[in-house]
ZAMARGU-4260 file (C-alpha; in steps of 0.2 Angstrom, whole numbers, plus 5000, padded with zeros to 4 digits):
<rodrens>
0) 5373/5685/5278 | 5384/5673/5286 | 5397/5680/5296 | 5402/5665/5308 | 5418/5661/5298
5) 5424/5681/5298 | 5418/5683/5317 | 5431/5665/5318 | 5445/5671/5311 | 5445/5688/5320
10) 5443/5679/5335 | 5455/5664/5333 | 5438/5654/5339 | 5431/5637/5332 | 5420/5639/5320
15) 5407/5628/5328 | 5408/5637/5345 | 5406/5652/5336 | 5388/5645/5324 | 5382/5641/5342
20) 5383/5656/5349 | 5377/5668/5334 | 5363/5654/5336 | 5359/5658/5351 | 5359/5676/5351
25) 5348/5675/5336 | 5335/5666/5348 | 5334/5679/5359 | 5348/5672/5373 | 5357/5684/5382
30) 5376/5685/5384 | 5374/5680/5403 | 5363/5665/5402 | 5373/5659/5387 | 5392/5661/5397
35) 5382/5650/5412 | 5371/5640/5404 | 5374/5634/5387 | 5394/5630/5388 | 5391/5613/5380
40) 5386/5623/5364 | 5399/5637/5364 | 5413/5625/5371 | 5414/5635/5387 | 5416/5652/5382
45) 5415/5666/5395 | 5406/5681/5394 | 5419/5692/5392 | 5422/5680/5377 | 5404/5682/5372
50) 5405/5701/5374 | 5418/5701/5362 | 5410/5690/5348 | 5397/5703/5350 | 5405/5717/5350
55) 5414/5710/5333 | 5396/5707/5327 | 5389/5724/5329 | 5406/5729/5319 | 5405/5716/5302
60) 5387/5718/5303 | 5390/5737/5300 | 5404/5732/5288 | 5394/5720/5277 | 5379/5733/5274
65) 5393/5747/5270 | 5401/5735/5258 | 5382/5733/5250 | 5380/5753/5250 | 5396/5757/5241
70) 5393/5741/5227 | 5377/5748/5223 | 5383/5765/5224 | 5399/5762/5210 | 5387/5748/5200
75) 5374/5763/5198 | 5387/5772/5190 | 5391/5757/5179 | 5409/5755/5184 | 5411/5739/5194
80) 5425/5729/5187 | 5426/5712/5190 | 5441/5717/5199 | 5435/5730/5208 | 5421/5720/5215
85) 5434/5706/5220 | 5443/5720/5230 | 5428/5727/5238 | 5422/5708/5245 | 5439/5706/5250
90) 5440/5720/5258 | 5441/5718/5280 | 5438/5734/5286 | 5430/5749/5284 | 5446/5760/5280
95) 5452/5748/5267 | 5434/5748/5261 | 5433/5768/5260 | 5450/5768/5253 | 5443/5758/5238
100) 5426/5770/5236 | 5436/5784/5236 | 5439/5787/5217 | 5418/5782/5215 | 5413/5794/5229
105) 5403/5808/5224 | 5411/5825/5224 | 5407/5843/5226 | 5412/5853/5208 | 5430/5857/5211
110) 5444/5865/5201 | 5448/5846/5195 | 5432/5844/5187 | 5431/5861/5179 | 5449/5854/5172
115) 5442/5838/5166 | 5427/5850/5156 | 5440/5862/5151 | 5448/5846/5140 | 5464/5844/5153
120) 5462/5825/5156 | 5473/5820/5141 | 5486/5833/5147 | 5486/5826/5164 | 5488/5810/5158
125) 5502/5813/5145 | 5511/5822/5158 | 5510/5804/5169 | 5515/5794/5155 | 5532/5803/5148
130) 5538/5808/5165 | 5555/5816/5160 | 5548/5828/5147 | 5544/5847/5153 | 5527/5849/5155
135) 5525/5866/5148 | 5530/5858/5131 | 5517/5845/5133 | 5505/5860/5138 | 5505/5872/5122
140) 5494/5861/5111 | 5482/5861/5126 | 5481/5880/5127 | 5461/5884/5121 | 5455/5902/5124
145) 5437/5894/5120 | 5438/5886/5136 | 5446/5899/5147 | 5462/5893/5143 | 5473/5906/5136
150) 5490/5897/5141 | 5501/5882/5144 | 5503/5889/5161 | 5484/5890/5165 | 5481/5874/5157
155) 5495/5865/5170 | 5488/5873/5184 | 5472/5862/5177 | 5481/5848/5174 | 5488/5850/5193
160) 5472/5852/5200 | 5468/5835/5190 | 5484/5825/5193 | 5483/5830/5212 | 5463/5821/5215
165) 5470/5807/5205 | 5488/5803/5214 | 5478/5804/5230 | 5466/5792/5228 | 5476/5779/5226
170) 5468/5764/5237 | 5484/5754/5240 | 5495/5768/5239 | 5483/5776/5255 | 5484/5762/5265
175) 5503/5759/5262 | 5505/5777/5268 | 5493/5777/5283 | 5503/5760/5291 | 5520/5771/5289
180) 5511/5784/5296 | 5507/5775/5311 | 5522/5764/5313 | 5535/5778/5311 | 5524/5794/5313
185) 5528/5807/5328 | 5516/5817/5338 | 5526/5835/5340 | 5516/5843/5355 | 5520/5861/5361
190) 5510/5874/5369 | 5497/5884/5360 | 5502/5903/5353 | 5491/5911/5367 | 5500/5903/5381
195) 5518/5908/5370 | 5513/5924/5367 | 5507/5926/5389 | 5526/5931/5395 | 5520/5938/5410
200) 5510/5919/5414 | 5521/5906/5422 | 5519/5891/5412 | 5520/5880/5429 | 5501/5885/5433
205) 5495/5875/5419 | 5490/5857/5421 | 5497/5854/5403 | 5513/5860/5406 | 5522/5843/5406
210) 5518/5843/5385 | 5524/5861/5381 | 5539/5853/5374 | 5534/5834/5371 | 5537/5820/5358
215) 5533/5804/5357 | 5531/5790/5344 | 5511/5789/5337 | 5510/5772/5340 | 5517/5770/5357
220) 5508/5785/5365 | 5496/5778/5381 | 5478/5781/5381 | 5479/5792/5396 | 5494/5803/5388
225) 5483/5804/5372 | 5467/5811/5379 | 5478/5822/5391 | 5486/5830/5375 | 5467/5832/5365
230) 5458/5838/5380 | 5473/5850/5381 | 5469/5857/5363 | 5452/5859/5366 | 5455/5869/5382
235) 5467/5879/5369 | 5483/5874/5378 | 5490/5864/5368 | 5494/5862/5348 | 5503/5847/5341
240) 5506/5841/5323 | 5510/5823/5318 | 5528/5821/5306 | 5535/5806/5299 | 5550/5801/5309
245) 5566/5805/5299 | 5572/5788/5300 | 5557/5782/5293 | 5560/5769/5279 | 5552/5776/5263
250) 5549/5794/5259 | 5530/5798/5253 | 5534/5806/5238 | 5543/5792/5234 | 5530/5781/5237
255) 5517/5792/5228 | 5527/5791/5213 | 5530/5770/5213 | 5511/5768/5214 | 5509/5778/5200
260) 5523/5767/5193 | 5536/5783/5191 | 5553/5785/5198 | 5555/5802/5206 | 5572/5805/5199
265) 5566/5804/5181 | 5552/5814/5183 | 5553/5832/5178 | 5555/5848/5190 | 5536/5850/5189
270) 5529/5831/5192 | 5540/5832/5206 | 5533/5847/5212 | 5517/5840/5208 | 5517/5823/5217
275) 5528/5834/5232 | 5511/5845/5234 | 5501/5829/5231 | 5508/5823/5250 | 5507/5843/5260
280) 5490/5849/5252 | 5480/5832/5252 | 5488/5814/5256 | 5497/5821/5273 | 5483/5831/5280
285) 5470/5820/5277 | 5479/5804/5284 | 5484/5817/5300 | 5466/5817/5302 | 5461/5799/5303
290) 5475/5793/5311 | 5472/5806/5327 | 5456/5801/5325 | 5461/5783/5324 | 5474/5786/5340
295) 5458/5797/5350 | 5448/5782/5345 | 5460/5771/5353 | 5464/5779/5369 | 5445/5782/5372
300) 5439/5762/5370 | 5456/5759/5384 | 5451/5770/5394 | 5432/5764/5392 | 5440/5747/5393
305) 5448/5753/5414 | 5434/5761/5416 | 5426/5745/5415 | 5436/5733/5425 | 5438/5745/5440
310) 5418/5750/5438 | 5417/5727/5439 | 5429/5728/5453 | 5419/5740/5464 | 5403/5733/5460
315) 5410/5713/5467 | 5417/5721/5481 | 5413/5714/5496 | 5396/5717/5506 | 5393/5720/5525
320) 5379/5709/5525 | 5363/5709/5533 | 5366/5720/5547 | 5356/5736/5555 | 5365/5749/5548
325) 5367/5767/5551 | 5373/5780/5538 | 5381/5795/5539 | 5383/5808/5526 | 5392/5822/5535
330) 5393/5839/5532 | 5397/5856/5541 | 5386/5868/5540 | 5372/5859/5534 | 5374/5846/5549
335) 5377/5827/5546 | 5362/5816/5539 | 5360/5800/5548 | 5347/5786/5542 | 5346/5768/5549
340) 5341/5756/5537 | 5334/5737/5542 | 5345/5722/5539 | 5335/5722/5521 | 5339/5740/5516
345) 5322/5746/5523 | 5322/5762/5531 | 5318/5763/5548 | 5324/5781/5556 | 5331/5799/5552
350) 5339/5813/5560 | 5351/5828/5558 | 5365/5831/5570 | 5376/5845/5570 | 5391/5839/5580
355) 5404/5851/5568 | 5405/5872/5569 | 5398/5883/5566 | 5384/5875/5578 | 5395/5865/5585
360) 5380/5856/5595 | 5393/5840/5600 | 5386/5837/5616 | 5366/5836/5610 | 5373/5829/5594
365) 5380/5812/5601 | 5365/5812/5612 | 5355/5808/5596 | 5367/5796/5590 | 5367/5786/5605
370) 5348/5787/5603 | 5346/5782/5586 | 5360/5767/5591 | 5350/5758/5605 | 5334/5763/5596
375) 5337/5751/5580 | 5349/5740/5589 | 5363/5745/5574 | 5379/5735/5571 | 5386/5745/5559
380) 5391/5764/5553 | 5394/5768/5538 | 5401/5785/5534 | 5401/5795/5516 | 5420/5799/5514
385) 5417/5816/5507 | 5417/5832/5516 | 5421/5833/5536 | 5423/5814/5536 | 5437/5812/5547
390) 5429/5826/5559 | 5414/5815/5559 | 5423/5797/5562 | 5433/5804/5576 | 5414/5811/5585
395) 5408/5795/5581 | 5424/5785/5590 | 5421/5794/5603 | 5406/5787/5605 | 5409/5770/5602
400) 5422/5768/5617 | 5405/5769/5629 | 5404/5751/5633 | 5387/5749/5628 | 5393/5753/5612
405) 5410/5742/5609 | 5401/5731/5598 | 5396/5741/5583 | 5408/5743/5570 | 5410/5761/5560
410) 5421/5764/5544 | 5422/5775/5530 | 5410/5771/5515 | 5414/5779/5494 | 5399/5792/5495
415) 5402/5793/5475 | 5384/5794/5466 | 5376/5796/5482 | 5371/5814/5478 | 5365/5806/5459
420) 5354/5794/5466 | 5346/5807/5480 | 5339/5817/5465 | 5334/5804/5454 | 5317/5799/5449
425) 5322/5784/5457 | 5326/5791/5473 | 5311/5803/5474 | 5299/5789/5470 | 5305/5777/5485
430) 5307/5790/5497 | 5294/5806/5489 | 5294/5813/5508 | 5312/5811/5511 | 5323/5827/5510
435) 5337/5825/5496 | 5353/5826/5508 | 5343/5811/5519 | 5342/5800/5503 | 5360/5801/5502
440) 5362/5795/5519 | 5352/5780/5517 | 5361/5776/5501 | 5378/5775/5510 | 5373/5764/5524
445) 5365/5751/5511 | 5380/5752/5498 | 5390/5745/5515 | 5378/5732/5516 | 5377/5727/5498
450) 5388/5735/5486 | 5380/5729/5470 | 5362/5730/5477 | 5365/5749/5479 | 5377/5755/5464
455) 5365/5748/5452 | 5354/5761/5454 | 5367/5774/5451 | 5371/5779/5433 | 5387/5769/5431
460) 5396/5784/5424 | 5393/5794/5440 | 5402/5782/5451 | 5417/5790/5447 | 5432/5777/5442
465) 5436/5781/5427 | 5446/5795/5419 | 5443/5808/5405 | 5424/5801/5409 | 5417/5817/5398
470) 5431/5818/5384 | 5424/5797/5380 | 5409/5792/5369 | 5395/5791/5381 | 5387/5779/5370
475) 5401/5769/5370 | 5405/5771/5389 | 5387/5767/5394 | 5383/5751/5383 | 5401/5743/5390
480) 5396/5749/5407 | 5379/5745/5408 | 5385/5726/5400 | 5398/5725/5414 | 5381/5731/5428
485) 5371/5716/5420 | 5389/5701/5421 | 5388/5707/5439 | 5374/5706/5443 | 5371/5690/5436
490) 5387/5683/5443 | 5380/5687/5460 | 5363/5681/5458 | 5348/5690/5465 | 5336/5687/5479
495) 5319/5687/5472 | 5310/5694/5489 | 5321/5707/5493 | 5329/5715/5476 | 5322/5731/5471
500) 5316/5736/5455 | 5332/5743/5450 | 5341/5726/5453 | 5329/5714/5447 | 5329/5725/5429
505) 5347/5719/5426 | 5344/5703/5429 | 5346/5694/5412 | 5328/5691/5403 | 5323/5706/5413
510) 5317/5723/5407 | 5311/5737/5417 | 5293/5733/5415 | 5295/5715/5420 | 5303/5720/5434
515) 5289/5730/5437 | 5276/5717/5436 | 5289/5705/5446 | 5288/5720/5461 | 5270/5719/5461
520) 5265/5701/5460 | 5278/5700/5474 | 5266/5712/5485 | 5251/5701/5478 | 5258/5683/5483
525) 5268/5690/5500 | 5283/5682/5494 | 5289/5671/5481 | 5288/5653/5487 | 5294/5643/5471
530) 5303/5650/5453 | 5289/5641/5447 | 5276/5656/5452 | 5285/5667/5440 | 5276/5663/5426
535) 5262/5670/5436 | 5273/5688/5431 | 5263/5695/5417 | 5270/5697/5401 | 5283/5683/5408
540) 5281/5670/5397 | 5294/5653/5394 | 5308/5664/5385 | 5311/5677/5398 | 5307/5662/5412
545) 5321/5653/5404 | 5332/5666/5404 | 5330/5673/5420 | 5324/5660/5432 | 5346/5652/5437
550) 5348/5668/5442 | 5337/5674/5454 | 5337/5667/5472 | 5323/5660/5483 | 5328/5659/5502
555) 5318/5645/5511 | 5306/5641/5497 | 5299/5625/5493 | 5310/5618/5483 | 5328/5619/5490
560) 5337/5621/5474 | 5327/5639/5469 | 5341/5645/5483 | 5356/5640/5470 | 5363/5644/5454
565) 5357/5627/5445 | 5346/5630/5433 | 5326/5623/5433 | 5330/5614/5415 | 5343/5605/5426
570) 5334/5599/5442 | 5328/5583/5434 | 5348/5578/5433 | 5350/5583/5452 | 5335/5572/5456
575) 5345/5557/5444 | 5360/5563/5455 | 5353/5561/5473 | 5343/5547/5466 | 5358/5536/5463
580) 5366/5538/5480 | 5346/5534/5487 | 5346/5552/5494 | 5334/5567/5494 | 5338/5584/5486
585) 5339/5592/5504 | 5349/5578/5509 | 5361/5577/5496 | 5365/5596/5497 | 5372/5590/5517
590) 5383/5576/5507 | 5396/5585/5499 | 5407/5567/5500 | 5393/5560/5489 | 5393/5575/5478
595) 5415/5574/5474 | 5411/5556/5472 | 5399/5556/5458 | 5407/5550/5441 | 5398/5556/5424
600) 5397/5540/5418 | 5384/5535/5432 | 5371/5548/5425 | 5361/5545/5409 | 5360/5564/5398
605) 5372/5578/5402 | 5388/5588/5396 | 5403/5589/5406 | 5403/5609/5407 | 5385/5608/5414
610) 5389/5592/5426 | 5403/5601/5433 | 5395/5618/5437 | 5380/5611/5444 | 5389/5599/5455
615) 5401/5614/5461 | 5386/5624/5466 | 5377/5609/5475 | 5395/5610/5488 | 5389/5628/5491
620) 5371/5631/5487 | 5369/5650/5483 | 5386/5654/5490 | 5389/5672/5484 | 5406/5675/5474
625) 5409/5689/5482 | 5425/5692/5495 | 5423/5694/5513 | 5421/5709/5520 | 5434/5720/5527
630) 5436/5737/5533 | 5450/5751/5532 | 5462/5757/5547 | 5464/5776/5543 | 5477/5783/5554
635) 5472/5794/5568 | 5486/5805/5565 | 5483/5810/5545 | 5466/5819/5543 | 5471/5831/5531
640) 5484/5834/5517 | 5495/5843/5529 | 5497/5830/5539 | 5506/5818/5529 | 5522/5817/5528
645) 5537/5807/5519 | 5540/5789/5526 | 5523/5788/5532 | 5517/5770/5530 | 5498/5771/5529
650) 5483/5758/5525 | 5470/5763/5509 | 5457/5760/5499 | 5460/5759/5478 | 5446/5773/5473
655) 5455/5771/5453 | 5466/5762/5442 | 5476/5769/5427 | 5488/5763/5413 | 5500/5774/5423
660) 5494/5768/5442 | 5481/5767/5457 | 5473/5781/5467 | 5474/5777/5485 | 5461/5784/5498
665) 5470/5788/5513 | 5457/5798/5523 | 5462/5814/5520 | 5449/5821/5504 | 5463/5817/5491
670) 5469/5803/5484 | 5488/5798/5483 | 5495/5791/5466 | 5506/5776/5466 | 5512/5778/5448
675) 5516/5762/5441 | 5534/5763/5442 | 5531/5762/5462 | 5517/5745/5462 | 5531/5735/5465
680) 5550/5731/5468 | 5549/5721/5450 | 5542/5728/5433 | 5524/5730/5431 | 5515/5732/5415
685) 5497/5735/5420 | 5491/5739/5440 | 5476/5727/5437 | 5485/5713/5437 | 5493/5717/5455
690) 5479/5728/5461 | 5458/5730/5460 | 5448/5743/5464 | 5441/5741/5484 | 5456/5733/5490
695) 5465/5739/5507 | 5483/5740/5503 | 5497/5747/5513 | 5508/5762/5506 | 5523/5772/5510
700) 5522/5793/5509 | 5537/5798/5494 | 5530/5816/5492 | 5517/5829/5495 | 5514/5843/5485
705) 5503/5854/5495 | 5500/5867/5483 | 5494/5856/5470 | 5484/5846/5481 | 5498/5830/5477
710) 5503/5814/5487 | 5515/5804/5479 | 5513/5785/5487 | 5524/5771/5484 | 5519/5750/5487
715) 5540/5746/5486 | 5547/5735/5500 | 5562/5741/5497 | 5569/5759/5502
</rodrens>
């Protein structure tokens, strides 16, 4: 089955570069190592490219062994046409596909196929073919009490029942009335009996509300509105009901009747009425179905879609770096957890203060933090944004003014996850005697050191931005997810002597057992001194070496190229490279002059995709993609809701991005909205492309809706 020439033409990709890739895949490569390493066959294609070519596989794969089922399935019952097989191989997708099976699909006994027993075909048929004359003329020679048919009305109501399965499973006519559907259908929404029938309720303390009275073309409804509207029906708050716009171009009786070849208007009272009933009881409800299904489907892959992008954001968000870290997860009653991690991650110290009432222990409280500061030498604070965060930054600034404490830098860490990781298996096995709330602390200090070394433990759907998480498929959200985890990951690169377990297992060519076996032939050898002592890795053999060896890091080993992104296949045109300007590796990676003058034509065997990388990465051996780091400047004066006010201009953090906008962490335990309309002075027509999650951006205060637990911000310059 070869489906390079489909996978082409729905991706508008050379044929060639498309063979090269399904190639590849079929030998085992995966998406990463073939976006970094093996451009020269798929002519540079990235891997959001590749993640799309497969994405399309996965989907004409599925397609081709439905369109083998329903051949077999119709030529079993001996009534494949020439014709109708044409169709089927034709056929691009899986609607068009079923549309065709329809007629051949087996059926429950109905009322049609008692009909066609009872002798009613040919009275169906002659009612089709001399559409002007009355039907219950055409019905008296049809009357048979033998079969249960003791008049011409009884043997219509057969012929209806016949006439109906037939006009509707009409393949072209289907698809001609699902695109009308969709291109002039409208979504009526309106609120559900039991919120009409509650007089005494005041509709404004629903969270539906705003679509108690709402229309809106099918077709043009965002994915956010559309899941808002279906979550509504489920929580019974919300009904709604798709109709064809009035000003649609074709009517569907109409349309039933030309491809049945008939002309409504010369049809007689009861055809009418038949091919009328044909749209209401069977065509329109079932099409209602799959095209909100079709819509839900839509709205749930864009939201899966921004899920992914902010989830890609967060994860390349700039890292502290190697620094003694301590983390704070604070709390009132149950005091605040501190732990001070290594400039590895490792964990060196724990304590519980209890700075906050009820024990309001400030005094004995900041004694410890003082202790635990010079103890470990730390440099930086990281503290969990949840609850009494504010409370605890300002106890902690307090502290910091002390001289002997100017130095170290404190600022407000995303604690989403944090509690998922504390009681994971993952968690308990690295820290067994660690008490649950203490294993959160330690997770915030390292996600200010490393970002993407920390989240990657975390189930990706718990990091918390996306929207209508729970209403998605959650296989769907987790394989887009998790392939997003493993881009990052290997867009970073990894270092081979610190990365956990978690890490090294999304590091392409990986699984969890090799990264198992990686962990503990690190423990044997001390440290990895060379890529080459992979192999040693059991169960590591050449294929997964290959695959994984460009993307994790060795600091200080051997061979100074293990600290880069080139590949071990590539050192030997490194070696050509410094050869030629009469240098040594280590030398050459000083000489970025020598480096911008080399010229292709001086070396002997390479592509001009892998030239260029290789001599980018040998300007900036293991340089890390990622930006640098900078922190938020919370205002002193806002730590609450009730503090904002309108005109405020305040500095945040992007926790999430919409269709409609961004959330914007301000510091005080909710987010603001800057709605789309408010990103900028001009027209914006999607916040990714002015904003990504992690960034500090400054906003203005427009509203705050206390009650509701609203803050309306604005990104304008002007007033």
């Amino acid at each position: 089955m070869n489906l390079a020439p489909q996978l082409a033409a729905r991706l508008q990709l050379p044929l060639s570069q498309v063979s090269a890739t399904l190639k590849l895949l079929d030998e085992g490569a995966t998406i990463p190592f073939i976006a970094r390493y093996r451009k020269e066959a798929t002519g540079g294609l990235d891997d959001t490219q590749l993640r799309d070519l497969a994405d399309q596989l996965a989907y004409c794969t599925a397609l081709e062994e439905r369109r083998h089922s329903i051949l077999e399935q119709i030529r079993s019952q001996q009534r494949l046409t020439p014709e109708l097989e044409k169709a089927l191989r034709e056929a691009d997708s899986k609607a068009r596909l079923e549309d065709l099976y329809l007629p051949y699909k087996p059926k429950r006994r109905n009322k049609a196929q008692e009909a066609r027993e009872a002798g009613l075909s040919g009275l169906a048929d002659a009612i089709v073919q001399q559409p002007g004359k009355a039907a219950e003329q055409l019905a008296k020679s049809y009357v048979n009490p033998k079969q249960s048919i003791d008049s011409a009305d009884t043997a219509l109501e057969g012929a209806r029942h016949i006439l109906l399965e037939q006009l509707s499973e009409h393949p072209d006519l289907i698809g001609q009335l699902r695109q009308l559907l969709w291109q002039h259908g409208l979504l009526e929404v309106c609120a559900a009996k039991s919120r009409q029938s509650t007089e005494d309720q005041d509709a404004s303390d629903s969270k539906y509300r705003d679509y108690f009275n709402y229309t809106e073309a099918l077709a043009r409804i965002p994915s956010h509105r559309a899941l808002a509207i279906f979550r509504g029906k489920e929580a019974g708050e919300l009904t709604f009901k798709l109709n064809l716009a009035e000003q649609a171009p074709l009517q569907p009786v109409d349309a039933i009747a030309a491809a049945n070849k008939l002309r409504l208007s010369h049809c007689h009272s009861w055809l009418q009425q038949t091919l009328a009933l044909c749209w209401k009881n069977k065509l329109a409800p079932m099409l209602e179905n799959e095209l909100l299904r079709q819509l839900r489907q839509q709205a749930e892959l864009a939201a899966i879609d921004v899920f992914a992008r902010n989830l890609r954001d967060l994860l390349l968000s700039a890292p502290a770096g190697a620094h003694v870290t301590l983390g704070l997860d604070p709390g009132l009653r149950t005091g605040v957890k501190a732990a001070v991690v290594d400039a590895t991650g490792k964990l060196l110290d724990t304590a519980t203060l209890y700075p906050h009432p009820p024990q309001r222990q400030q005094e004995a409280a900041s004694a410890g933090l003082a202790k635990l500061l010079q103890r470990h030498q730390v440099t930086l604070i990281a503290i969990g944004n949840g609850t009494a965060s504010r409370e605890t930054l300002r106890w902690v600034q307090t502290l910091l003014r002390q001289p002997e404490f100017s130095a170290i830098a404190c600022m407000l860490v995303s604690e989403a996850g944090a509690s998922v990781y504390s009681a994971s298996a993952l968690a308990a096995e690295e820290f067994p005697q660690l008490d649950v709330t203490l294993r959160g602390a330690v997770s915030i200090a390292r996600r200010l050191q490393d970002p993407l070394a920390e989240l990657v433990k975390i189930d990706p759907r718990a990091i918390g931005v996306g929207q209508y998480q729970h209403d998605l498929d959650q296989k769907a959200l987790s394989t887009k997810l998790d392939a997003v985890v493993e881009d990052c990951v290997n867009h970073v690169g990894v270092d081979l002597n610190t990365a956990s377990q978690a890490l090294l297992t999304r590091v392409a060519g990986l699984n969890p057992t090799l990264a198992t076996n990686l962990v503990e032939t690190r423990e044997q050898l001390g440290r990895f001194t060379d890529r080459r002592q992979l192999l040693k890795v059991p169960r590591l053999g050449p294929k997964a070496f290959e695959q994984c060896a460009g993307f994790l890091r060795i600091r200080d080993g051997k061979e100074p190229l293990d600290n880069s992104a080139v590949h071990p296949e590539s050192y030997p045109l490194v070696r050509e490279i410094a050869g030629y300007w009469g240098l040594s590796i280590a030398q050459l990676l000083q000489s970025p002059d020598k480096l911008k003058a080399t010229r292709p034509e001086w070396l002997s065997q390479h592509g001009s995709f892998t030239l260029k990388d290789i001599l980018q990465e040998l300007e900036k051996p293991g340089r890390d993609p990622r930006p640098a780091f900078r922190s938020v400047a919370y205002d002193d004066r806002v730590e609450s809701i009730e503090d904002l006010k309108p005109g405020m201009q305040l500095e945040g953090v992007v926790t999430n991005i919409t269709h409609f906008g961004a959330f914007i962490d301000l510091g005080v335990h909710q987010d603001g909205l800057v709605h789309i309309s408010q990103m900028a002075d001009n027209f914006v027509k999607d916040p990714h492309t002015l904003v990504h999650t992690g960034q500090i951006v400054s906003t203005r205060v427009l509203d705050v809706d206390i009650k509701r637990r609203r803050i309306a911000l604005t990104m304008k310059k002007s007033s």
